[in-house]
N, C-alpha and C positions, 0 to 999 in steps of 0.2 A: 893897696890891700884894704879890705874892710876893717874897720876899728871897732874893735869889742868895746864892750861898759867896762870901765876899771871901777871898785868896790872899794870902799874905806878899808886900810891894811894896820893890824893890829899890831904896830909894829914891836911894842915890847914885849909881848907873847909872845911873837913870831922870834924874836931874838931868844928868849927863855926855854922854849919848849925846842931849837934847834939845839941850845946845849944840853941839856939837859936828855935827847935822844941822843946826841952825841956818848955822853958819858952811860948809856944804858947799851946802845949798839955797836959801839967803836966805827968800825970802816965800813960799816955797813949802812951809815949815813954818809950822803954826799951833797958837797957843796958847791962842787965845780962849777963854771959857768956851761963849760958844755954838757955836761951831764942835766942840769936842769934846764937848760935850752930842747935838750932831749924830748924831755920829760912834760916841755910844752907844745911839742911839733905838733903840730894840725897838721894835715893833709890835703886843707880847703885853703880860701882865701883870709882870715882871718888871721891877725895877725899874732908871733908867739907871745905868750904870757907864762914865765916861768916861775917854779914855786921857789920855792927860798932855800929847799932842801928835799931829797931825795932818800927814803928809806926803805930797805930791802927785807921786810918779814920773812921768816922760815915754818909760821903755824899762826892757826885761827889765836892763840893765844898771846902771839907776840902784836897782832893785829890791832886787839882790843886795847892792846897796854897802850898803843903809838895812840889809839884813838881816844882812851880816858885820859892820856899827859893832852892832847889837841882841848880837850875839852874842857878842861878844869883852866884853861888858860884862852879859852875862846876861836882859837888857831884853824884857819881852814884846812881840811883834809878833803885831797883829790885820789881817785882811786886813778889809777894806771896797769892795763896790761901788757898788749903790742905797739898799741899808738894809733892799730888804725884807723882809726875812725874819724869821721868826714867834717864834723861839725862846730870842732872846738870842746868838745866833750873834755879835756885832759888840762887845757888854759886852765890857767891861776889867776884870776882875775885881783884878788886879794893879794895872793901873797898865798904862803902856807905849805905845806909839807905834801909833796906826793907818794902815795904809798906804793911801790911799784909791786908787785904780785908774783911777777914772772917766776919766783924761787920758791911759790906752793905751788908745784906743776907735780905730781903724784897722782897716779890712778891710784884711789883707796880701793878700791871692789870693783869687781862685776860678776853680776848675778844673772849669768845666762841662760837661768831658768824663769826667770820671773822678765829678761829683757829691759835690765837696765844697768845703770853703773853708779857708780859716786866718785867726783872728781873733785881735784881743789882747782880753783880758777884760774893758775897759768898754764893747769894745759891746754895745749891747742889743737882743733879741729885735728888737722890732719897727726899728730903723734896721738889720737888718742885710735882713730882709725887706724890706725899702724899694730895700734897692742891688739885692735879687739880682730881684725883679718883672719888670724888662725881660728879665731872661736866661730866663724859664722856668721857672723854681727858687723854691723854698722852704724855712727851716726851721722844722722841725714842731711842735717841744717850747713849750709856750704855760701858762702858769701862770699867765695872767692878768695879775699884773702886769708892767707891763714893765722885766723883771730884767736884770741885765747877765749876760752869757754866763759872765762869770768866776764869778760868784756860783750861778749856774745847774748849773753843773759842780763846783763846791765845796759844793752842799746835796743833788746829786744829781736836779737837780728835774724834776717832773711836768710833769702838766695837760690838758687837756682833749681833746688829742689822742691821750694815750700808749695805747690801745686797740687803735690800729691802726700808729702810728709808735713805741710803746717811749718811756724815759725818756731823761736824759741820756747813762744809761750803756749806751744803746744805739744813740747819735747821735756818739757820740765817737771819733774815729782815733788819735789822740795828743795829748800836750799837753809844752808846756814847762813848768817848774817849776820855781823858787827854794827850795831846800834849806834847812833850818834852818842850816846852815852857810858858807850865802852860795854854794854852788856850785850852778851849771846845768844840769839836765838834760834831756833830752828822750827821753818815754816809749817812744814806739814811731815810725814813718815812715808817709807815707800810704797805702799798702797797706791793701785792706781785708781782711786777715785776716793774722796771724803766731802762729807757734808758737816766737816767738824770745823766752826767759828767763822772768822772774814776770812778770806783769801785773801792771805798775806804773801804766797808765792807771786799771784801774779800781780801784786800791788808793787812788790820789791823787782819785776821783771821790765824794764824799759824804764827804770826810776834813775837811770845813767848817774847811779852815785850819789843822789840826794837824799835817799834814805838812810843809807846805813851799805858796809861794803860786803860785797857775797866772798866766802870762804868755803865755798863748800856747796856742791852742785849734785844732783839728783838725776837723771836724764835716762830719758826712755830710748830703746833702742831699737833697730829693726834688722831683723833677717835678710843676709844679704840675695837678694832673688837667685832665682834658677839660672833665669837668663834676662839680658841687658841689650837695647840694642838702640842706638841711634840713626839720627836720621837729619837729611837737610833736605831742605826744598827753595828755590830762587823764588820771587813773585815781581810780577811787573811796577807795583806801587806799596807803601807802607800801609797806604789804607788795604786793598789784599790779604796783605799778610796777615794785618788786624784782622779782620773777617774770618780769615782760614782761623785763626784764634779762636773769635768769638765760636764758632759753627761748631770745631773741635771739642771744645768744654762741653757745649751744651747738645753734644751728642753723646756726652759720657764716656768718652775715652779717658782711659785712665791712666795720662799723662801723668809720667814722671817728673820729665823739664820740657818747656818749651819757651826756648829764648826769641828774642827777634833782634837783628844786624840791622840798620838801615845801609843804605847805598856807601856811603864816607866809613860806618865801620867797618863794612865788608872789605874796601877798598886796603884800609890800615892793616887790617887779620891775612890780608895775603902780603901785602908788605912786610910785615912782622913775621908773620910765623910760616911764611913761605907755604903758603895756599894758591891754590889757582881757581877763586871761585868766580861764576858772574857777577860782578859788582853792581847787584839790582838787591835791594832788601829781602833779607836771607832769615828764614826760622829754622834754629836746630834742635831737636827733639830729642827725648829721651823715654824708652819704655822700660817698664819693668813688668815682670811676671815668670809664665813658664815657657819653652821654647816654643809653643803653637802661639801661644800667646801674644806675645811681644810681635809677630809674625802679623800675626790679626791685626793687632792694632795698628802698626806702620802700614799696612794696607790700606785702611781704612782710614787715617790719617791720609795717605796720595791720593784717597781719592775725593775724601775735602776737596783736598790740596787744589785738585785737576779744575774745580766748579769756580775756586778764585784764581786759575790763570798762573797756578804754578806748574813748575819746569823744570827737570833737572834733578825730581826726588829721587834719593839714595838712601836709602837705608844697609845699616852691618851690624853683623855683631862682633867682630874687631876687634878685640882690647886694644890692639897699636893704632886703629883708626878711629874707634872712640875718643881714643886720651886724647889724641892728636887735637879731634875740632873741639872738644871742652877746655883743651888747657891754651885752645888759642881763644877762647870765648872769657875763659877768666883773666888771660894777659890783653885783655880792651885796655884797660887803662894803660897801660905802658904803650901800646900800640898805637892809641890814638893821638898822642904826644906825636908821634913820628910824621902828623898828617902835619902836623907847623912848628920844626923844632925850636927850641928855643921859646914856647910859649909856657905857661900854666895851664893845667885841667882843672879847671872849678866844677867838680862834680854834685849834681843835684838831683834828687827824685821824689816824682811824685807816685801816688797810687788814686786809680778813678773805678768806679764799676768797670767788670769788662765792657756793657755793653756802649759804653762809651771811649771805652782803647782808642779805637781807631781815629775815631775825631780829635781826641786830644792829642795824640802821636802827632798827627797830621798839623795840627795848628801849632806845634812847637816846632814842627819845622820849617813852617810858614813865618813865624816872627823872627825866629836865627837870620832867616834871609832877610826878613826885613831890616833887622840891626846891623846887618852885616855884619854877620858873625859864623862864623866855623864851628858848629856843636853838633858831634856826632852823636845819635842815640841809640842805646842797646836796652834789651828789656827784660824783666821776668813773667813778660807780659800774659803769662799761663794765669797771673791773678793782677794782673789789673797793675801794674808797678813798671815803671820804665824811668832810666835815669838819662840825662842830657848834662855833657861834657862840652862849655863852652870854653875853648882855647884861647887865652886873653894875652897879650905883653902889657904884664902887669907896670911897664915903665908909662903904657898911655894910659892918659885919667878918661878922656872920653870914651876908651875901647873900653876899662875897667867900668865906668857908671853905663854903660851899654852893656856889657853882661851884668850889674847889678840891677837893671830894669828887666832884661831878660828872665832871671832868676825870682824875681818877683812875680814878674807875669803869670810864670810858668805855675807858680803856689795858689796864687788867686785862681787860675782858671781849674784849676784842678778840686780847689772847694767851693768853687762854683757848681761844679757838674759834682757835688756829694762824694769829692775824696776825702783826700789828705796831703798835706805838705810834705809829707814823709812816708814812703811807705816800709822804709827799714834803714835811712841812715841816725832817723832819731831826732830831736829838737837841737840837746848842743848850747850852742852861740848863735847858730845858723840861722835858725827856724824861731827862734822866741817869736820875733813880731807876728807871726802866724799863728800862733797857738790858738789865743783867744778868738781871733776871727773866726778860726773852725772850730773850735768847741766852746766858746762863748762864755756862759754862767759856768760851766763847768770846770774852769780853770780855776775860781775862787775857793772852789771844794779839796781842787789839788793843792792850792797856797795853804789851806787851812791843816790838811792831812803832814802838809810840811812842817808847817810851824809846831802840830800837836807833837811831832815825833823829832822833828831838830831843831828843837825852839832858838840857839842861837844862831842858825845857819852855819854852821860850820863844814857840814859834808858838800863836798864839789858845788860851794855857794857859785849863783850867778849864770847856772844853769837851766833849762827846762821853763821856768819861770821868774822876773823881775824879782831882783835884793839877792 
């Protein structure tokens, strides 16, 4: 496994401010070994780093208490919601108290007159779509797994929708927030637009916890369309399907989703989810509008499609055959396990201009072979974002430093061609060594914005940026 940085651990704090929450919380702090083995799990290769203690708030108020006792005694505090996230984001490199969230999951409001809502941070994507279905309403932001809002706005997060609805940080009104200093703020008011101070919403959006913790979310919401309809198309090579992409976008279709399968995923998604597709690199699409609508567009999408050597387009409007090929597009990761069981999925993604998709696709397929290595790639390549799942047996060191070249590769070339290292799993553990190379000077401004607002490092130290 990769070895994270471990951090000088305070350890008489860390002894003090565990009793001392003890005798504030009762059972509601934990000390288990597995509970904070929990509470360190990664989902990546990096190995776990557990906190010292585990506590379970029930309001923004109890929040602030855990975070003024962390502070007045120097004590790292890591925020936690589901876990899932890819990068180390949840390690305790220190030592320190994890604040788990999952117990402020309440919808406070929604106002589906104005098209938004106010949530506390453990609820999750899909329970919160659940409440809002009878009103007409939906949120948009879908990453697959089902994330808690809080963690979703704390990593910044994607997914398969953000093509046509934008990421977190274009879903968001305001939010409340617990200060490294135990004091409360709240970003902005539900208005959708202000020119009032910094933008502190989006400074606190993708800050994975080094700021201060979110308690309290704002999010804009959209009306569920008239009609829905997807679609799949086969193509003979990855670079194709890239194309059929690129040409799509900038014909202005106004793509909902449009995923891309490579050969190896397509293969897994009929293994797993009992599909019977051509196992040639596959885009599944998604439209929204009204029923002429969505009509037009998939049309006109096949006949892109027809000009790059696609095959096999189907379009429905289905609800049972919808779900069907989306909920075998969000089970990739479980499915692609199945192509070499018994391995690890060390998942990574980058994001490039579209109009460089296709090359970069194509050249990370070209080093997997050369490393020999098994990594299949799926994408939300409607914006330029594609992730590659190299399958290691983490028992061999050379297969492991062979996907840690690979994984390297893949970041450099992709800020070579004017991406990014990440285009929605976040920096983490994962991605530090990258930062700087893609943003340069500007990473010194972020140290700086840290130090003026958590001067002791206490909030989810040892992330995002070195110390």
């Amino acid at each position: 496994m990769a070895q994270p940085i471990m951090l000088p651990r305070n350890e008489t704090g860390i002894e003090t401010v565990t009793g001392i929450l003890k005798q504030r919380f009762g059972d509601r702090v934990q000390t288990g070994a597995s509970v904070r083995e929990q509470h360190g799990h990664t989902t990546t290769w990096i190995d776990n780093q557990s906190p010292d203690a585990v506590v379970f708030p029930e309001s923004t108020d109890e929040v602030a208490e855990i975070v003024r006792i962390c502070a007045e005694y120097k004590v790292p505090v890591i925020p936690f919601g589901t876990g899932t996230s890819l990068e180390g984001h949840v390690n305790a490199p220190a030592g320190g108290i994890s604040v788990d969230l999952m117990r402020m999951n309440r919808i406070l409001a929604v106002h589906a007159e104005d098209l938004d809502c106010v949530v506390q941070p453990g609820v999750t994507r899909e329970d919160l779509n659940t409440h809002l279905r009878d009103q007409g309403l939906f949120f948009p932001i879908d990453p697959g797994a089902n994330a808690s809002l809080g963690g979703m706005a704390a990593t910044r997060a994607s997914g398969t929708n953000a093509v046509r609805y934008g990421t977190m940080k274009d879903n968001i009104l305001g939010l409340e927030v617990v200060m490294a200093d135990g004091q409360v703020i709240r970003t902005a008011q539900r208005a959708r637009k202000t020119s009032a101070g910094y933008d502190l919403t989006r400074l606190m959006i993708g800050a994975e916890g080094t700021l201060g913790i979110i308690t309290e979310i704002t999010l804009r919401l959209q009306g569920i369309p008239e009609a829905i309809s997807s679609a799949r198309c086969s193509f003979p090579s990855v670079d194709a399907a890239c194309q059929a992409v690129i040409a799509t976008i900038q014909f202005g279709i106004p793509m909902a989703r449009i995923e891309l399968l490579d050969e190896m995923s397509v293969k897994a998604a009929n293994d797993y989810s009992g599909l019977e597709l051509p196992e040639t690199p596959l885009l599944l699409l998604e439209f929204h509008g009204s029923e002429n609508g969505v009509v037009e567009q998939a049309d006109s999408f096949g006949e892109i499609a027809a000009d790059f050597g696609g095959t096999g387009f189907a379009a429905t409007t289905t609800t049972e055959e919808r779900n069907k090929l989306w909920k075998a597009r969000h089970d990739m990761y479980w499915a692609s396990l199945q192509l070499r069981p018994g391995a690890s999925g060390i998942s990574t993604d980058v994001c490039v201009p579209i109009s460089r998709l296709a090359e970069c696709v194509t050249a990370a397929q070209d080093k997997a072979r050369e490393l020999g290595l098994i990594a299949p790639i799926v994408g939300h390549v409607g914006d330029g974002n594609f992730h590659s799942l190299p399958l290691i047996d983490m028992s061999d060191a050379d297969e492991v430093a062979r996907a840690g070249e690979f994984v390297g590769w893949l970041n450099d070339l992709a800020i070579s061609m004017e991406g990014t290292c990440t285009g929605e799993h976040g920096i983490g553990q994962g991605k530090k060594p990258y930062l700087e190379q893609e943003l340069g000077a500007a990473t010194r401004y972020m140290a700086a914005i840290k130090a003026a607002l958590d001067p002791d490092n206490i909030m989810n130290p040892g992330k995002i940026l070195p110390g």
